[in-house]
C-alpha positions in Angstrom: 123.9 89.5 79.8 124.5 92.8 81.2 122.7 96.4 80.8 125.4 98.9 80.6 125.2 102.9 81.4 126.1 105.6 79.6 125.7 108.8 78.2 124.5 108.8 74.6 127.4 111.6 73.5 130.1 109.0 74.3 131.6 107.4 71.4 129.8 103.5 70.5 131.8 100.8 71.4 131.6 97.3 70.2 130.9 95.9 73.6 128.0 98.4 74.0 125.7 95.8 71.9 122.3 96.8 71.9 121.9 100.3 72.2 118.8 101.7 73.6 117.8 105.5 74.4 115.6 105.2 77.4 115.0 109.3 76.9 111.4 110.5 75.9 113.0 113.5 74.2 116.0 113.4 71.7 119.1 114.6 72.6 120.0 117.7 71.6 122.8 118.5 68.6 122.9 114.8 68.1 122.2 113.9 64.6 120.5 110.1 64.0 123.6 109.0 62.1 125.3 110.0 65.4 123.7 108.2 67.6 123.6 104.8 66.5 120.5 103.5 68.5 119.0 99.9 68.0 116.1 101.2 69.5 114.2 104.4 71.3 112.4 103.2 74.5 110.6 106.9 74.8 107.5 105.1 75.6 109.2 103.6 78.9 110.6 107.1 79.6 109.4 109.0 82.6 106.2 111.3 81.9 107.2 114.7 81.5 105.4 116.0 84.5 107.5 113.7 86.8 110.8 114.6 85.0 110.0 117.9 85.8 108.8 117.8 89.4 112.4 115.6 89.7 114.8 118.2 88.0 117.5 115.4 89.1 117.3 116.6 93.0 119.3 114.3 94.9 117.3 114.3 97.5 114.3 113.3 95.2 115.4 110.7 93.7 114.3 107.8 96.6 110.9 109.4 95.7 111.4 109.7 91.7 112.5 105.9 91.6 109.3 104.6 93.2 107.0 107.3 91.3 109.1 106.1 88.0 108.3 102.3 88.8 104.4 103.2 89.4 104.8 104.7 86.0 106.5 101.8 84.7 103.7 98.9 86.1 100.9 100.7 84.4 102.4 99.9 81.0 103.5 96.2 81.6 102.8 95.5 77.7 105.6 97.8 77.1 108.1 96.7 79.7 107.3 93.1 78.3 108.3 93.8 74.8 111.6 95.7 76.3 112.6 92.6 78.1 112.5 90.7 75.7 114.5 92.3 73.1 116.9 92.7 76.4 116.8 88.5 76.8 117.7 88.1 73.2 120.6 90.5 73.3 124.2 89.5 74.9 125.2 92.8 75.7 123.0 96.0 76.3 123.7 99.5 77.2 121.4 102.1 78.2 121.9 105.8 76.4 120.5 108.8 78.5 121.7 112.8 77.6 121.5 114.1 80.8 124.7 115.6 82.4 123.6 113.5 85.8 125.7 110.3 85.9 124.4 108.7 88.6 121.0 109.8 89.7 118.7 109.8 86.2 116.1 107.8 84.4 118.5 104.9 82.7 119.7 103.7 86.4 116.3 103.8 87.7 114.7 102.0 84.6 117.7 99.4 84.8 117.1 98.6 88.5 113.3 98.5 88.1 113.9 95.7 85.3 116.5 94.1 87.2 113.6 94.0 90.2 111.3 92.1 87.7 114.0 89.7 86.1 117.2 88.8 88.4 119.2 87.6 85.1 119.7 90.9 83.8 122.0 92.1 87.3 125.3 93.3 86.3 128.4 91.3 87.3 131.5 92.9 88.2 134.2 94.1 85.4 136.5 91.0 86.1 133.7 89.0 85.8 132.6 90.2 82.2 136.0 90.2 81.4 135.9 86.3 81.7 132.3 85.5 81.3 132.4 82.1 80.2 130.6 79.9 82.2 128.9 82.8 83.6 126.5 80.6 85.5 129.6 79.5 87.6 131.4 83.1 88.1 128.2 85.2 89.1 127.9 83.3 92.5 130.8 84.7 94.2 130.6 88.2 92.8 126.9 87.9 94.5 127.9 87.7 97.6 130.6 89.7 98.2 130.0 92.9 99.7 127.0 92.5 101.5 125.7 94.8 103.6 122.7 94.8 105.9 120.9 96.9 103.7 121.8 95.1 100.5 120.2 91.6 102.0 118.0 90.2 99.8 114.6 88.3 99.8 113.9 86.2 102.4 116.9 87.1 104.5 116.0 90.6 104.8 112.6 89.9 105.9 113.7 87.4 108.3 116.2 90.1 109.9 113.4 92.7 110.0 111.3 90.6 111.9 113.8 89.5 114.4 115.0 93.3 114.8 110.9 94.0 115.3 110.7 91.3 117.6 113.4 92.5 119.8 112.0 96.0 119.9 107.9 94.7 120.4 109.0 92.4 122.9 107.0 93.6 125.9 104.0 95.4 124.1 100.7 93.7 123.3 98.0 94.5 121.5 94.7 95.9 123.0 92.6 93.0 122.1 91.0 90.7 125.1 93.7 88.1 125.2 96.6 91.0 124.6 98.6 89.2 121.8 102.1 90.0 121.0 102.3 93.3 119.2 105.0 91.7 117.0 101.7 89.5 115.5 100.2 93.0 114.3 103.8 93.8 111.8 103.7 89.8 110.7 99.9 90.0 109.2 100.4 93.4 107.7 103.6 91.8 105.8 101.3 89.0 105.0 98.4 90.8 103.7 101.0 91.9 100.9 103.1 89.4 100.4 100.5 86.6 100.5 97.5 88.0 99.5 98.0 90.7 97.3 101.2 89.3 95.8 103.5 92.2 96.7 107.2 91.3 96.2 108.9 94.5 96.7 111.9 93.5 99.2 111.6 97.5 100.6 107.7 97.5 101.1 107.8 93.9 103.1 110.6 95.2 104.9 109.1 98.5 106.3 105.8 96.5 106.8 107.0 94.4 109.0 109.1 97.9 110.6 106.5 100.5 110.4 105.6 100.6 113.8 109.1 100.6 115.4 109.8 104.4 115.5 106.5 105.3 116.6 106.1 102.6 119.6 109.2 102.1 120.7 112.7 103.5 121.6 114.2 102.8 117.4 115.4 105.7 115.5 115.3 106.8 111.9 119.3 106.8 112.3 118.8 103.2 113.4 116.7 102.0 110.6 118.7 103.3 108.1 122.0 102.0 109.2 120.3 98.6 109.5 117.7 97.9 106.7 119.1 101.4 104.3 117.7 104.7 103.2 114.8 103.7 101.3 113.2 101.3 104.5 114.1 103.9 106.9 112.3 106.9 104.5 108.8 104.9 104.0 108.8 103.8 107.9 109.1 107.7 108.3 106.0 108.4 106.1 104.4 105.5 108.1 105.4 107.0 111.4 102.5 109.2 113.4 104.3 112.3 115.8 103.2 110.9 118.8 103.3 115.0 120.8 99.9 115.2 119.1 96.8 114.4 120.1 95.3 111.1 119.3 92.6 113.3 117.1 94.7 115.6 115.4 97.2 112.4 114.4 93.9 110.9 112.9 92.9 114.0 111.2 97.0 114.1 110.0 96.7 110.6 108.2 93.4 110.9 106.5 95.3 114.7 104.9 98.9 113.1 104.8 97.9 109.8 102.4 97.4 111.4 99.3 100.7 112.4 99.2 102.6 109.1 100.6 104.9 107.2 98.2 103.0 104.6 96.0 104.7 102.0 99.0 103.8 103.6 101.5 100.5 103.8 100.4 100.0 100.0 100.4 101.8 99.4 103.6 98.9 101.7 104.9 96.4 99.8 103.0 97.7 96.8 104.7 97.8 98.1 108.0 94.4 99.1 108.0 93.2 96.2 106.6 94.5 94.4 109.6 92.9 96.7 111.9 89.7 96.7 110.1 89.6 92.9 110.6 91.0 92.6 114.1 88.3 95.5 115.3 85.5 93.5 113.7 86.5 90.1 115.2 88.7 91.0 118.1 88.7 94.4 119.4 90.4 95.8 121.7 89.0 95.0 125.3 87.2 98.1 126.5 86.6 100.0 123.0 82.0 99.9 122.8 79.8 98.7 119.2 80.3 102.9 118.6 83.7 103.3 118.6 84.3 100.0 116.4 82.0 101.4 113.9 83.7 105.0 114.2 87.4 103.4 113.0 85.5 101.5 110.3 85.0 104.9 108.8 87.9 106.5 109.7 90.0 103.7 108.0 87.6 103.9 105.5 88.5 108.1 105.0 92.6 107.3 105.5 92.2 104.2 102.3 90.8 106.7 99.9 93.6 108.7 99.7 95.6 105.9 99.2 94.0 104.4 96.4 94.8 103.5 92.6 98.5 102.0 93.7 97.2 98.3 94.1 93.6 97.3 92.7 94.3 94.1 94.6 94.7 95.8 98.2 92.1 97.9 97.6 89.6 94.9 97.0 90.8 92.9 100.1 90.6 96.4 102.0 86.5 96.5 100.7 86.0 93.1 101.5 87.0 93.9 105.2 84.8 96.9 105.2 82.1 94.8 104.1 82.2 92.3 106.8 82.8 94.4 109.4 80.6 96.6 108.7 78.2 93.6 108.4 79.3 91.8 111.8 78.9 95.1 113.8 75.5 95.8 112.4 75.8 99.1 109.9 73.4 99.3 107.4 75.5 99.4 104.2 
């Protein structure tokens, strides 16, 4: 089964199938005989306030698809009854009115859905053309044209981690027995992944990048031609400007959270979730009780702003304040 594109003012075609309008407002001059909708999806349509802050900017729309998909997880009820109505269907086309072909709402909603369920990935035109067994002919349309920043699942975190690797290779961490740095951009990975159940291929990828810009000789350029745009833009909001003082970049991130993408925002939670536990059980060498309690808090200030994107972050983040608050002796 495919989901198909297209504006709502083209004429229907039988292979369209199911016809849904992902738009929250009608289009207008288009009467209901017109249209020829199955069904109106304007609950799953982006909030006004977010279609307006987008006004189909191109160089908003990295930011609009992840704000759209925070939208879209906080009514999973919703996005449960549209995939199934999607499973039953053979053919489905998405109907949008906006002049933008490219960049609006029905692409993003498609690849968010496609994110959740796999099956519903277009094939190519040849391949629809034929479609019987489809099971047989979606294999090699899957992998041709693969790029490094079109690698999927595993594979793409396995490259990131062997680019990080390569560019961590002579730093350690500040801890007594000066573990390899590249340990620091594993557990962060792992804290989503593993314990918080992320599964977004871009936020496990920039997890296990975010601190290659910032520590080492990697460039944005570099990123982006490896991993893609989207990586290389939340290692970016990840990345501290290291002509600053140490202060002023701390003051920066506790201001600067608030306003991070809804990934970013857990890659930070992540990150300083593994701080938090490696400064209450192995700190670095020379840092005194005081300044281990003083980056409790800190952290503590930088995860606020950060909050309401991942309830289960958020508690694993706690749980680490608790203990180390508790190990190093702070009276909660």
């Amino acid at each position: 089964m495919n989901i198909r594109i297209k504006r709502i003012y083209e004429s229907r075609e039988q292979a369209d199938g199911l016809r849904v309008l992902v738009d929250r407002l009608w289009p207008r001059g288009l009467s209901k005989e017109k249209a020829k909708i199955d069904l109106w999806a304007r609950d799953l349509a982006p909030s006004d306030e977010l279609r307006r802050w987008y006004g189909h900017d191109p160089a908003k729309w990295t930011e609009f698809k992840a704000r759209y998909s925070e939208e879209l997880r906080s009514r999973p009820e919703r996005v449960r009854e549209l995939l199934q109505a999607l499973r039953e269907a053979a053919e489905v086309t998405f109907l949008f009115s906006s002049s933008e072909l490219r960049l609006n709402n029905a692409v993003a909603l498609k690849e968010h859905l496609e994110s959740l369920e796999p099956a519903l990935r277009d094939r190519s035109p040849a391949v629809r053309r034929k479609s019987r067994p489809r099971e047989r002919q979606a294999a090699p349309a899957a992998k041709s044209g693969r790029t490094a920043s079109a690698r999927t699942g595993v594979a793409a975190i396995l490259t990131a981690l062997d680019f990080a690797a390569e560019k961590h290779r002579n730093q350690r961490r500040k801890d007594a027995e000066g573990s390899p740095y590249i340990n620091h951009a594993i557990a962060v990975a792992s804290v989503l992944a593993a314990e918080a159940g992320v599964r977004d291929r871009s936020t496990l990828v920039a997890a296990v990048l975010h601190d290659t810009v910032e520590d080492t000789d990697t460039s944005f350029e570099e990123l982006e031609g490896r991993f893609g745009p989207r990586v290389a833009e939340l290692v970016r909001e990840l990345t501290d400007d290291k002509s600053l003082e140490k202060e002023k970049r701390k003051e920066l991130q506790v201001e600067h959270a608030p306003l991070a993408s809804p990934e970013a925002k857990r890659i930070k939670i992540a990150d300083k979730i593994c701080n938090v536990r490696d400064v209450t059980a192995n700190p670095p060498a020379k840092w005194p009780l005081e300044r281990r309690r003083r980056y409790l808090d800190w952290a503590e200030q930088v995860v606020a702003g950060c909050r309401g994107v991942e309830p289960a972050l958020e508690e694993l983040f706690d749980r680490a304040i608790r203990e180390g608050r508790r190990r190093l002796g702070v009276q909660s």
